[in-house]
Structures are given as C-alpha cells and as structure tokens.
KEKE-3310 file (N, C-alpha, C; in steps of 0.2 Angstrom, whole numbers, plus 5000, padded with zeros to 4 digits):
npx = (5649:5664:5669:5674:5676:5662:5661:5669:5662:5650:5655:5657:5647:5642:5650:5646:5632:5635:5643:5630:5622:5630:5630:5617:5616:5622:5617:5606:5607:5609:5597:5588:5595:5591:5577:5579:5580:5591:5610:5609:5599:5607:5607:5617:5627:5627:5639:5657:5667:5661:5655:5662:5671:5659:5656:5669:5671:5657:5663:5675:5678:5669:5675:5687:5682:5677:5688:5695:5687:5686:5703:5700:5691:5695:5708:5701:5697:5707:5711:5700:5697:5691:5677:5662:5650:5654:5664:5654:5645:5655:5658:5645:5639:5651:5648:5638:5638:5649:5641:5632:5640:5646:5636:5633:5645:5643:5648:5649:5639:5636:5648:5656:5654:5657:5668:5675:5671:5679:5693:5690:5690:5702:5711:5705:5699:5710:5710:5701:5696:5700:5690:5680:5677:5671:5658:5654:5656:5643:5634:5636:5633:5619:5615:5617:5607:5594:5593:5593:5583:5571:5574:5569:5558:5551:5555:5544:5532:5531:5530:5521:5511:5510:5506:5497:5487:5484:5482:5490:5498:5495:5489:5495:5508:5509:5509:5519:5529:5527:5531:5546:5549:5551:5559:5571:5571:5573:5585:5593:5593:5599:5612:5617)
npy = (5803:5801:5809:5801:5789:5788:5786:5774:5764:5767:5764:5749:5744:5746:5737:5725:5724:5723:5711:5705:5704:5697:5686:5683:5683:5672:5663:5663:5659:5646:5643:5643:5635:5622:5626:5623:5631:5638:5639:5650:5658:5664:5656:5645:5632:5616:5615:5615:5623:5630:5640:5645:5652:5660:5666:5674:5682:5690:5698:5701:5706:5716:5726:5728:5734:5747:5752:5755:5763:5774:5777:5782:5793:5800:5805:5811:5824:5829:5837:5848:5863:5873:5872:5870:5860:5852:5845:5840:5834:5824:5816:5810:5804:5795:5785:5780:5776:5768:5757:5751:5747:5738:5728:5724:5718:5707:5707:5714:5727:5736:5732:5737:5752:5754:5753:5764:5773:5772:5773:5786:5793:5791:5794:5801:5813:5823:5826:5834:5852:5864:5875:5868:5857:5859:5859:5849:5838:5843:5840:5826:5823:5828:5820:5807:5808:5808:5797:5789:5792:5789:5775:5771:5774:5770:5755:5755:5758:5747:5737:5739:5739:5726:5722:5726:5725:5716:5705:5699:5699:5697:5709:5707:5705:5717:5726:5723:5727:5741:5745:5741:5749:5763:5761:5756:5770:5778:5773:5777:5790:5792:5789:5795)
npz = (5400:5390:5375:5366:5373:5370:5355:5351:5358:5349:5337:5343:5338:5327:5321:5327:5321:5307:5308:5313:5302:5293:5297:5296:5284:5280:5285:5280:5266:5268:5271:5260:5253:5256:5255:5241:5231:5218:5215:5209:5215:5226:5236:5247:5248:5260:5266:5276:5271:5261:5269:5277:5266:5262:5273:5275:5264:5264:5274:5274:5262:5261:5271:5264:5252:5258:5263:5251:5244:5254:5252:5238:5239:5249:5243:5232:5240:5246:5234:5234:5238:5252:5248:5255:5251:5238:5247:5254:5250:5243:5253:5256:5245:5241:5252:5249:5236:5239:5248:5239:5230:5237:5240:5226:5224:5231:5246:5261:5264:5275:5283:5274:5274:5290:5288:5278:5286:5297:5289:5285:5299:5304:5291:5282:5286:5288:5275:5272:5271:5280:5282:5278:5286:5300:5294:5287:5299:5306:5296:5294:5308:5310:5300:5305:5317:5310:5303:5313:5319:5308:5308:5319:5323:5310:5316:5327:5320:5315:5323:5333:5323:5321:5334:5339:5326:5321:5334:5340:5351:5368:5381:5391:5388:5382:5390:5397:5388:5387:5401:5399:5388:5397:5406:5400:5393:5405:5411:5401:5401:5413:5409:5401)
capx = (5654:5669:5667:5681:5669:5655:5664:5670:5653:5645:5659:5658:5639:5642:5653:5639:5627:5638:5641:5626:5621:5635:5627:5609:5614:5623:5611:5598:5608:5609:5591:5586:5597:5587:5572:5579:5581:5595:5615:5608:5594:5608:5610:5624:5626:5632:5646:5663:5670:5658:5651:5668:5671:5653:5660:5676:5668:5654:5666:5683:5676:5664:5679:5691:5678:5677:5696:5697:5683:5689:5709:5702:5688:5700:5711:5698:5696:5714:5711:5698:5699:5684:5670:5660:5647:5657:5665:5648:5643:5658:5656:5636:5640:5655:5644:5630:5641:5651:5637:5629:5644:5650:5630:5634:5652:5640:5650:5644:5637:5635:5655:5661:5652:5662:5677:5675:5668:5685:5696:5688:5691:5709:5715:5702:5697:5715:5709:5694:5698:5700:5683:5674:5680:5664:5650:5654:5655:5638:5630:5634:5627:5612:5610:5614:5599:5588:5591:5592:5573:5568:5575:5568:5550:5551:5552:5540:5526:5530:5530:5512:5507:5509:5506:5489:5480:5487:5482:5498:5500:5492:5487:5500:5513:5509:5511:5528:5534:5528:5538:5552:5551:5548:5563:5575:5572:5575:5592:5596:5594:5606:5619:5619)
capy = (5799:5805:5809:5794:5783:5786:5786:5770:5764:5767:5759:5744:5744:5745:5732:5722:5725:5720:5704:5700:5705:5692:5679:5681:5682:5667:5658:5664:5657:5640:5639:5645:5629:5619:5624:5620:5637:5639:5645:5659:5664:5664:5649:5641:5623:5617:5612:5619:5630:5637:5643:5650:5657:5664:5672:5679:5684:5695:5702:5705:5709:5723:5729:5730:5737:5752:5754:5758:5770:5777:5779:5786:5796:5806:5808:5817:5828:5832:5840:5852:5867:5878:5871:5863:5859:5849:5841:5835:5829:5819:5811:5807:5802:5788:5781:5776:5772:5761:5753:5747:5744:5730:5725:5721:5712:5702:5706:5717:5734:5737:5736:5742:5758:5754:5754:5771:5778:5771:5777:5794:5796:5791:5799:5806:5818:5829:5830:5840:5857:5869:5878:5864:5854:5858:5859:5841:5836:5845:5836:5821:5821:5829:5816:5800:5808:5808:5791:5783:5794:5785:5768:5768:5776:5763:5749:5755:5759:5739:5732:5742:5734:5716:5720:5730:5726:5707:5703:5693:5701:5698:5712:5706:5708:5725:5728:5721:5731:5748:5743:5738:5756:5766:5758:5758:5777:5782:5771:5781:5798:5792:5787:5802)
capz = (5397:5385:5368:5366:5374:5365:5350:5355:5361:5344:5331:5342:5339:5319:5320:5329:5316:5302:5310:5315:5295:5288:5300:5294:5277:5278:5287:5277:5261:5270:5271:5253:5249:5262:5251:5234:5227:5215:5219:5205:5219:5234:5239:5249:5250:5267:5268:5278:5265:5255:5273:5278:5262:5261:5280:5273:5258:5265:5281:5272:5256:5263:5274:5258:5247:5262:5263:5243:5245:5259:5250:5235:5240:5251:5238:5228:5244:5246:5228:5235:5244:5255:5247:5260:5248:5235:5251:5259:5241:5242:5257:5255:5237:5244:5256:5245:5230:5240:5252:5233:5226:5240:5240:5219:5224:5237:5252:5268:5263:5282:5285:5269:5277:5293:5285:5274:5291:5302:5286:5286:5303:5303:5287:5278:5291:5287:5268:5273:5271:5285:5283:5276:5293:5305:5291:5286:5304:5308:5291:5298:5313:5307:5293:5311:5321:5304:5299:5320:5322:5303:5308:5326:5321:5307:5319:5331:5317:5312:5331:5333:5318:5322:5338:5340:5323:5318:5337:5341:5357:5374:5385:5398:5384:5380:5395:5397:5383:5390:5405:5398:5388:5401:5408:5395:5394:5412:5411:5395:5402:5417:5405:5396)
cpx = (5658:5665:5670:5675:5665:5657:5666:5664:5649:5649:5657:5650:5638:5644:5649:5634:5629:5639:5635:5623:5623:5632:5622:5610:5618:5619:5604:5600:5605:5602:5587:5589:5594:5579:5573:5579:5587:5600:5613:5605:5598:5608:5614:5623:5632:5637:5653:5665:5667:5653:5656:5670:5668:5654:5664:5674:5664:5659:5671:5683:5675:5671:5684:5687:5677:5683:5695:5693:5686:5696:5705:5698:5692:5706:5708:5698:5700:5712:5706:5699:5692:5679:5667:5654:5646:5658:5658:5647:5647:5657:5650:5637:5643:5650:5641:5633:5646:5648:5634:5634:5647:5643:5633:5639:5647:5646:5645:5643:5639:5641:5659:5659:5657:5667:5678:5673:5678:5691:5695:5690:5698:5712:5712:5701:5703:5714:5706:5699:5696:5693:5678:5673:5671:5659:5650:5653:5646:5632:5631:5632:5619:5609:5611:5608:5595:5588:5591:5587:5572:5569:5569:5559:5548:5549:5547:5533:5525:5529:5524:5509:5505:5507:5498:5485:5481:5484:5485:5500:5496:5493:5493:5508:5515:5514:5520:5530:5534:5534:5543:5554:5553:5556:5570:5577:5575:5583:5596:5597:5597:5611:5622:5618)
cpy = (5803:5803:5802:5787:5780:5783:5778:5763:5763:5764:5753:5740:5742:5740:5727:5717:5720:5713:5699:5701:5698:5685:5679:5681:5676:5661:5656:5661:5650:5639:5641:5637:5625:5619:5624:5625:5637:5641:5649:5663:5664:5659:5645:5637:5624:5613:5617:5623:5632:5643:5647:5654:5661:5670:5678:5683:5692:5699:5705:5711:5716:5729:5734:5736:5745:5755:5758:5764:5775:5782:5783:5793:5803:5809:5812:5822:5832:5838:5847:5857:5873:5877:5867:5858:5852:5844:5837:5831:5824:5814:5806:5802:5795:5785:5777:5773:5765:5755:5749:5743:5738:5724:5720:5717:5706:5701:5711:5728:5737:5739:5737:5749:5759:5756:5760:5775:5778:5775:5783:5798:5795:5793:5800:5811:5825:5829:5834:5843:5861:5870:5875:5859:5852:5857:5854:5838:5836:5840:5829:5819:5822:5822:5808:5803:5809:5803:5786:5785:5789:5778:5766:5768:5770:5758:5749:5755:5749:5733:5734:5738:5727:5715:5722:5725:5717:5703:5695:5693:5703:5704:5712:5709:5713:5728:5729:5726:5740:5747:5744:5745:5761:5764:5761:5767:5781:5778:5776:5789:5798:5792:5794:5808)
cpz = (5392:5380:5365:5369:5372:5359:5347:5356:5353:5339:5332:5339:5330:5318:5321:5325:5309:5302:5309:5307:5293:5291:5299:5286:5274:5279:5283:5268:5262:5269:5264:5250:5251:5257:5243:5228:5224:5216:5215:5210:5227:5237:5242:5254:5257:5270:5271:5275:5261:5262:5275:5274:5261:5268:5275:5267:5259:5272:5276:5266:5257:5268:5269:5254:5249:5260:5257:5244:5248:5256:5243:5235:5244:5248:5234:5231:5246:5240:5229:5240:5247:5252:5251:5256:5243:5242:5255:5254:5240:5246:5255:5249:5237:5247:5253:5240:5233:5244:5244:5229:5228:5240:5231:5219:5227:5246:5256:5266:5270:5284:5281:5272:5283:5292:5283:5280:5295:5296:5287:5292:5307:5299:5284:5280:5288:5278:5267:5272:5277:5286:5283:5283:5299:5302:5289:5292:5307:5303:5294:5304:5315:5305:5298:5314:5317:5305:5305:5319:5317:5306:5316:5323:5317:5309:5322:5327:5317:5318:5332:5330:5320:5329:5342:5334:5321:5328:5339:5349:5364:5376:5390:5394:5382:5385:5397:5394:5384:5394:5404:5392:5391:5406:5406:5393:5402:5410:5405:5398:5411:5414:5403:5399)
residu = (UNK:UNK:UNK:UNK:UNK:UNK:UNK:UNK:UNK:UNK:UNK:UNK:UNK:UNK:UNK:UNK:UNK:UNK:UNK:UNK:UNK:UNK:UNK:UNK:UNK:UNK:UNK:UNK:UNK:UNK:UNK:UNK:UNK:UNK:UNK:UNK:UNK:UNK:UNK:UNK:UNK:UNK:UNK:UNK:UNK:UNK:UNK:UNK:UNK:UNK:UNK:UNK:UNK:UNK:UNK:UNK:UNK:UNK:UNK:UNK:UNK:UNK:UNK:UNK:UNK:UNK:UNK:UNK:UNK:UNK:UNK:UNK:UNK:UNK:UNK:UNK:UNK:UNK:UNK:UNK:UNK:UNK:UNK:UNK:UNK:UNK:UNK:UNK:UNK:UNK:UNK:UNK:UNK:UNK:UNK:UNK:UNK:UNK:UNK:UNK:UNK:UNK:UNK:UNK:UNK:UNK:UNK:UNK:UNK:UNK:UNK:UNK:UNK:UNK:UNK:UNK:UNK:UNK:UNK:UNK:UNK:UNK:UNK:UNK:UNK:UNK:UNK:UNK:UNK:UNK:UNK:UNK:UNK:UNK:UNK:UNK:UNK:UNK:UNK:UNK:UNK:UNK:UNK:UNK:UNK:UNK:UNK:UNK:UNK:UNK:UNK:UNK:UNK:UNK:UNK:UNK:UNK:UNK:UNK:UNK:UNK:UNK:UNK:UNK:UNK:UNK:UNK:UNK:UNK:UNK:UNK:UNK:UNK:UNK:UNK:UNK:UNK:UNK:UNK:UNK:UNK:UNK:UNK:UNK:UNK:UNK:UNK:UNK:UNK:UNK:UNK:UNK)
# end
C-alpha cells in the first residue's frame, strides 16, 4: 500500500478514536446523572441540548484547542533554526501541553492531538528547519511504535488478567481468541 494510504488509513483511525472517546464520555456523563452524582462530578442531565452541546463541546472544542497549538507552536518553530533538539522538544512539549490543556477546557484531548498532528502536517512541517526535518520525523515514529507496543502489551497483560486468573473465560473462549489472533496476524502480514 502507498504511503498516502496509510497515511490516510491511520488519520482516519484517530479520528475513530476521538469519536468513539466523545461518545463514551457523553454517555458516561449521562449515567453518572442517572446515578445522582452532581453536575460538579460530570454529570449531564438528559435532555436535547446539553447532550448536543456536551457533543459539540468535547469534538469542536478539542479540535480548536489543536488548531491554536498547532498555529502558535509552529510559529515558535519558524523562529528556530538547525537545532533538532529544541525542535523535538517542541513538538513533544505541544503535544502534551495541549492534550492536558483541552482535557482542563473539558473538551477531547484525543482530537485536539488530531488537529495539532493534521496542522503539523499541513503547515507546520515547512517551519521545521531543513536539517532538523528527518530527526523530528524519525522521533516520531520511534516515539508511535513505543506507545502502540505500550498500549497493545497494556491490553493484553489486562485481557490475560481477567481472562486466565479472574476465571471469566471458558476454555472454548480461549480458544477462539488464539484463533482469531492467529488470524488477524497472518491477514496483517499480507496487508503489509
């Protein structure tokens, strides 16, 4: 598959994510209200507009909250020149700073990151400096196959867990789930 593809392939995958995020944590307000918890601990009563607001709130918001980042963070970047070091630190730095800081507004961490990634890669990328160019590129896809291994391992340590020692899960179900990994990998390594 082209790089364009993948590329492509894995945005639409973030965007996915964020989604499904804004829909569990609207969902997950609804039933906090449901159990009588205060709107101070999260709570959203259920009616029409505070559910569509709570939408538009946590999508647009987290999207906005990117953008800025995005504009001013490559405005800093312009301002530097051949330090690749400074420039990863910046990036690394945005990221975090503005995933916390849309979590503090209460919109979507997940696609304020989207956003500062899709600006970065349509006009922040030409603030990079020439030489810093590939070593920022390389940092972050180092620092994506670090944090997919951590997230997947993650899960599998916690599906183990409830699935071996919590005895949750038949025998026949194990089973399945080899299979169906065993599976999933061979399909993976025709894809790619």
């Amino acid at each position: 598959a082209s790089k364009k593809l993948a590329t492509i392939i894995e945005g639409e995958s973030l965007v996915n994510d964020g989604t499904a995020y804004v829909l569990f944590t609207v969902c997950f307000q609804m039933y906090l209200f449901n159990l009588g918890v205060s709107s101070d601990g999260g709570a959203l009563e259920h009616n029409g507009w505070t559910i569509c607001w709570a939408f538009i709130r946590l999508s647009f918001g987290g999207l906005l909250v990117g953008w800025i980042f995005g504009v001013v963070s490559s405005h800093w970047l312009s301002r530097i020149d051949d330090d690749e070091l400074a420039e990863m630190a910046i990036t690394l730095f945005t990221c975090y700073l503005a995933f916390y800081t849309a979590e503090l507004f209460h919109t979507s961490g997940i696609l304020c990151c989207v956003a500062l990634g899709v600006y970065y890669s349509y006009k922040g990328k030409s603030n990079i400096s020439v030489a810093a160019h590939e070593p920022v590129e390389k940092f972050w896809e180092a620092l994506e196959y670090i944090a997919n291994t951590l997230v997947f391992f993650i899960a599998g340590l916690i599906s183990a867990e409830r699935a071996i020692w919590h005895k949750e899960t038949t025998s026949g179900e194990f089973g399945k789930a080899v299979l169906l990994y065993v599976l999933c990998s061979i399909i993976r390594m025709g894809v790619t």
